[in-house]
C-alpha angles and dihedrals in degrees: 000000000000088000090057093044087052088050092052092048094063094037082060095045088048097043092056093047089055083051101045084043099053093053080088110027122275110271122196099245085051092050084048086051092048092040090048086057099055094049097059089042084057098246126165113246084226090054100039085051089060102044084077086061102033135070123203127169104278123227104229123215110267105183123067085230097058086044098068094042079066110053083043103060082041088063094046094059089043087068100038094092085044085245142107126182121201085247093057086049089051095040092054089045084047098051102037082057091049089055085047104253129148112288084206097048085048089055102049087043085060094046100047096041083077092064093062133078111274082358083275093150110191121247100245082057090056092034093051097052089055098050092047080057091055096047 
């Protein structure tokens, strides 16, 4: 059971990264990225291609801390093709609220990405402006 549970839980992770990744039109670095995640979640090609066509009944991040893993790796997809559209910077509002994070940590993650190479902030970076939030 707890294998299963793990498995879903990828398949979820994967299936909101193609999401988040489709508000703007798949690009190919962004397919590499996601492929490039499957893979290390050890993911079959065959099942990763058909998560783009296919919906399940996603398990959502519990923890705050899972939570901003999230968002971080979102925010990592969101700069792998070097743009960002003012949809992607909604959605991704849109999304860390919805998993109950801080609107105004969100916010700071999104302005100070701009001040690091690639706008690949560092996770303590994105760590550091939740738990400011929460204090």
């Amino acid at each position: 059971m707890q294998e299963q549970t793990v498995y879903l839980k990828k398949l979820s992770l994967l299936l909101d990264f193609i999401d988040f990744a489709k508000v703007d039109g798949i690009v190919e670095c962004e397919y590499d990225f996601l492929q490039n995640i499957a893979e290390g979640l050890g993911m079959a090609t065959v099942i990763f291609r058909s998560l783009f066509n296919v919906e399940i009944e996603r398990v959502k991040p519990r923890t705050q801390v899972e939570c901003i893993q999230h968002f971080y790796k979102l925010v990592k997809l969101m700069n792998v093709d070097h743009k960002q559209s003012i949809f992607e910077l909604n959605t991704l509002h849109e999304i860390g609220v919805s998993m109950g994070l801080s609107p105004q940590a969100i916010q700071e993650v999104l302005s100070v990405m701009h001040n690091y190479p690639n706008e690949e902030v560092p996770f303590s970076v994105v760590e550091n402006a939740f738990k400011a939030q929460c204090n």
